[in-house]
C-alpha positions in Angstrom: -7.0 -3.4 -17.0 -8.3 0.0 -18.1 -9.7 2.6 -15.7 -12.9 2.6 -17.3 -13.2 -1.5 -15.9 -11.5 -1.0 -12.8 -14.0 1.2 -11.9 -16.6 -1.3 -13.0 -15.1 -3.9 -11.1 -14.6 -1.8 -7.9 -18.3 -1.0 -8.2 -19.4 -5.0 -7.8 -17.0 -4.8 -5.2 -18.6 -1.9 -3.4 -22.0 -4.0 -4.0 -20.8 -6.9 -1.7 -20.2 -9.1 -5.5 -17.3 -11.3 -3.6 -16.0 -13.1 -7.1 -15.6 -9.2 -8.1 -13.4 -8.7 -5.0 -11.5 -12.0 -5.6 -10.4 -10.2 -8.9 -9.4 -7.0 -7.0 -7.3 -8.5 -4.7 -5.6 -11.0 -7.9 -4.7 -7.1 -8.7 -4.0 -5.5 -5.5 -2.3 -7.8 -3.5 0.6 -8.5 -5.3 1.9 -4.6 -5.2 0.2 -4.1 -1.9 2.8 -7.2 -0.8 5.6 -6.0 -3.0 6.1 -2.5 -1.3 5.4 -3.9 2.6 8.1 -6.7 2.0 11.4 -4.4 2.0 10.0 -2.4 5.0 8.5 -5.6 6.8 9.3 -9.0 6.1 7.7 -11.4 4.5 5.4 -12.5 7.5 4.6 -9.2 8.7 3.9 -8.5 4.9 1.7 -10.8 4.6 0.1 -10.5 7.4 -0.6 -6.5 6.6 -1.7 -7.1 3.0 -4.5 -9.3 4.2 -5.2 -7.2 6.5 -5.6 -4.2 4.4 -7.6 -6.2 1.8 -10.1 -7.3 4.6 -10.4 -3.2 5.1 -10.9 -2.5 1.9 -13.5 -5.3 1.3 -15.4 -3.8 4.4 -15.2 -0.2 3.3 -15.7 -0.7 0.1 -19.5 0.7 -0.3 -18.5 3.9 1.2 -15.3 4.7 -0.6 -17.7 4.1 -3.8 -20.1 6.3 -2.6 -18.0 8.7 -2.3 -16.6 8.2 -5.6 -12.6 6.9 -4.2 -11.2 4.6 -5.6 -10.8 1.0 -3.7 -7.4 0.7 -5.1 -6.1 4.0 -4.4 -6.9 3.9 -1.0 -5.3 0.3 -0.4 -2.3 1.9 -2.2 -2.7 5.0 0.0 -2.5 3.2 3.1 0.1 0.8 2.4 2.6 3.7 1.5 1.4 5.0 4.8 2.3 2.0 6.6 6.0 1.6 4.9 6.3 5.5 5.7 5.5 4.7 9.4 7.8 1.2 9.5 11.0 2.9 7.3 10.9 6.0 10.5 13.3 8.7 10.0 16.2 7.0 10.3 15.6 4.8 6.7 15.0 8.0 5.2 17.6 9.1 2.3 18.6 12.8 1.5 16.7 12.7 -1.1 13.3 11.9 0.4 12.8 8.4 -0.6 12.4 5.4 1.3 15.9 2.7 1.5 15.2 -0.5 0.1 17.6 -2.1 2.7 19.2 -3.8 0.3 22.2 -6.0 1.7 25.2 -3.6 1.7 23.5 -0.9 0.9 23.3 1.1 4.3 20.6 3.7 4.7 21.7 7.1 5.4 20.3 9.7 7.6 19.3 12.9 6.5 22.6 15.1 8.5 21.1 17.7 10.7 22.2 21.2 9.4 25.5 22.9 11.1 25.4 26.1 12.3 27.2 28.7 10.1 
C-alpha cells in the first residue's frame, strides 16, 4: 500500500468507517505482534497488540486532526513498550534491543573503569 492510500484509509478510520479500521489492523497488527513477541510472549503479545489497536481505533480522530499518522503512532508506542519490557539489562553495546534468541545471551552494556 502506498502512502498516498494509507492515508486515505487512516482518514475513514479517523471518521469512525469500522470496515476501514478492519483493513488497518490486517496491516498493523501483524508487525505490531511481531516486534512485542521476542520481548513478551506470545500471550502477553497478544494481549498488548489488541490493546494498542483498541487505542488507536479510539484516538484515531484526533491523531488525524492533527495530521499523525495512525500507524506511526501504533508503531511508536509498541517500540515504546519493547523499550520498557527489554530494561537495561537486554540492552547490547551497540544500542539495540536482544532478540533472546536461545543461546544467544544478552549482554550488558560494562560500566566504564576508572583510568
Amino acid at each position: 500500500m502506498d502512502a498516498t492510500a494509507l492515508m486515505q484509509l487512516e482518514t475513514r478510520v479517523a471518521g469512525g468507517d469500522r470496515e476501514a479500521f478492519a483493513d488497518l489492523y490486517d496491516i498493523v497488527a501483524p508487525l505490531v505482534y511481531g516486534d512485542l513477541l521476542p520481548a513478551c510472549g506470545a500471550e502477553r503479545a497478544s494481549t498488548l497488540t489488541a490493546a494498542l489497536l483498541v487505542d488507536a481505533w479510539e484516538l484515531a480522530p484526533r491523531l488525524r486532526s492533527g495530521r499523525r499518522s495512525i500507524c506511526a503512532w501504533v508503531l511508536a508506542e509498541t517500540r515504546r513498550i519493547v523499550a520498557a519490557t527489554a530494561g537495561p539489562s537486554t540492552t547490547r553495546i551497540d544500542g539495540q534491543a536482544a532478540t533472546g534468541a536461545p543461546g544467544a545471551p544478552a549482554a550488558t552494556t560494562p560500566e566504564p573503569t576508572a583510568a
